[in-house]
C-alpha positions as CSV (number, residue, x, y, z in Angstrom):
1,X,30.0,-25.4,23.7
2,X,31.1,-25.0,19.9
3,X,34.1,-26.9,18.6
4,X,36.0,-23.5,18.9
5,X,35.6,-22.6,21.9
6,X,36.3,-25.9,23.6
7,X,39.8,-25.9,21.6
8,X,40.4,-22.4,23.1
9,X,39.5,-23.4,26.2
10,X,41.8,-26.4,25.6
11,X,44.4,-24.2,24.5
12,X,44.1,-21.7,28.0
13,X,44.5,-25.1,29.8
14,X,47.7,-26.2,28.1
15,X,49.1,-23.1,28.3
16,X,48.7,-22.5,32.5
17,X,50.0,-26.4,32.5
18,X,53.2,-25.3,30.4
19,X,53.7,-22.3,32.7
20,X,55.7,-23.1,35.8
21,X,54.3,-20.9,37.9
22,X,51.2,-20.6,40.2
23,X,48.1,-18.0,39.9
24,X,48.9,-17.0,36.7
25,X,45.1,-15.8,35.4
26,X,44.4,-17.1,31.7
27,X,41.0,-15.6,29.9
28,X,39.5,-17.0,26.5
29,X,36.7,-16.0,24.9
30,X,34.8,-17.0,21.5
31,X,31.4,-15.6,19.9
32,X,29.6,-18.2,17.9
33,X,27.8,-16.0,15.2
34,X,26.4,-18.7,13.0
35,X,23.4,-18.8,16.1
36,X,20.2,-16.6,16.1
37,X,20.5,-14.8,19.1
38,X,24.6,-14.6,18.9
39,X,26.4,-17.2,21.4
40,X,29.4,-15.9,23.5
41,X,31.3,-18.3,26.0
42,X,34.2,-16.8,28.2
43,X,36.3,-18.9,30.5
44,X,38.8,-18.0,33.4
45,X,41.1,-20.4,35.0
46,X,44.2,-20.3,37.1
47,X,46.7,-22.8,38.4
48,X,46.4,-23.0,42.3
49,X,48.2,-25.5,43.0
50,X,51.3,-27.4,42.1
51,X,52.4,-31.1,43.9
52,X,54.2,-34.2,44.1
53,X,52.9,-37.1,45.7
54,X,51.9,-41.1,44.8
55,X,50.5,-40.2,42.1
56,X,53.3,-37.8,40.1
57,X,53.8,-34.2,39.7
58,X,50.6,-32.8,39.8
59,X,48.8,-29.5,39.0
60,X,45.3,-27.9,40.1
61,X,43.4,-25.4,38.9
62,X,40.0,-23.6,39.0
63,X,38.0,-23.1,36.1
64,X,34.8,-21.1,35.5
65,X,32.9,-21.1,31.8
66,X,30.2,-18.6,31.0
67,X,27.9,-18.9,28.4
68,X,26.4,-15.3,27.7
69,X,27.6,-13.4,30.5
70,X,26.0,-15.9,32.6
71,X,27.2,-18.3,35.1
72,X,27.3,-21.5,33.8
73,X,29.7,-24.1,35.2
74,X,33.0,-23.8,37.6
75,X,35.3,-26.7,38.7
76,X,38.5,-27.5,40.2
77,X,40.2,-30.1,38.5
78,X,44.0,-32.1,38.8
79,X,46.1,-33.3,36.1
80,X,49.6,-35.2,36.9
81,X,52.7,-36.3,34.4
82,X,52.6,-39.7,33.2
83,X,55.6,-41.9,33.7
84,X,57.5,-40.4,30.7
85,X,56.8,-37.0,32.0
86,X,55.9,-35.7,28.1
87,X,52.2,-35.1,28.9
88,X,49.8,-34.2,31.6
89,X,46.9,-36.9,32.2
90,X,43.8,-35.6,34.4
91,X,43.5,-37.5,37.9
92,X,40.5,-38.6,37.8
93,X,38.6,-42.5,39.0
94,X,40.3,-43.8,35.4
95,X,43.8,-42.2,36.1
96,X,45.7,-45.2,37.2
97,X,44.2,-47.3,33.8
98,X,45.9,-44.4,32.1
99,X,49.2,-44.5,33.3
100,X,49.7,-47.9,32.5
């Protein structure tokens, strides 16, 4: 994906993490003109889930990324507080070198 689409996907992300509640739908899209056919990636995610447990508050959502009206790639994926609670860290095989 182009640089600007990843940071609007990035943004959608942040955003559903900031908002407290659950199933909230968030939508992005960017159209990368400076490609020969045109490029347009679209991306829909939602926050279905919200927990506490070892490991922190916690939040999941599900993602799905289209390139060109086309399924490309969906995932469900976790990030939790750190320690200081001032920003989300994703829970993934590294996440306990990362709160340290």
């Amino acid at each position: 994906m182009p640089e600007e689409a990843i940071a609007k996907h990035n943004t959608a992300i942040h955003t559903a993490l900031m908002n407290p509640k659950n199933g909230v739908t968030y939508f992005w899209r960017h159209k990368n003109t400076k490609t020969w056919p045109d490029q347009e990636f679209e991306g829909i995610l939602k926050i279905v889930l919200s927990s506490a447990d070892n490991r922190g508050y916690c939040r999941t959502w599900l993602e799905t990324i289209w390139r060109d009206k086309k399924f490309h790639n969906s995932s469900m994926t976790t990030a939790c507080l750190n320690d200081e609670q001032t920003q989300y860290i994703l829970a993934d095989e590294i996440f306990y070198d990362q709160i340290n």
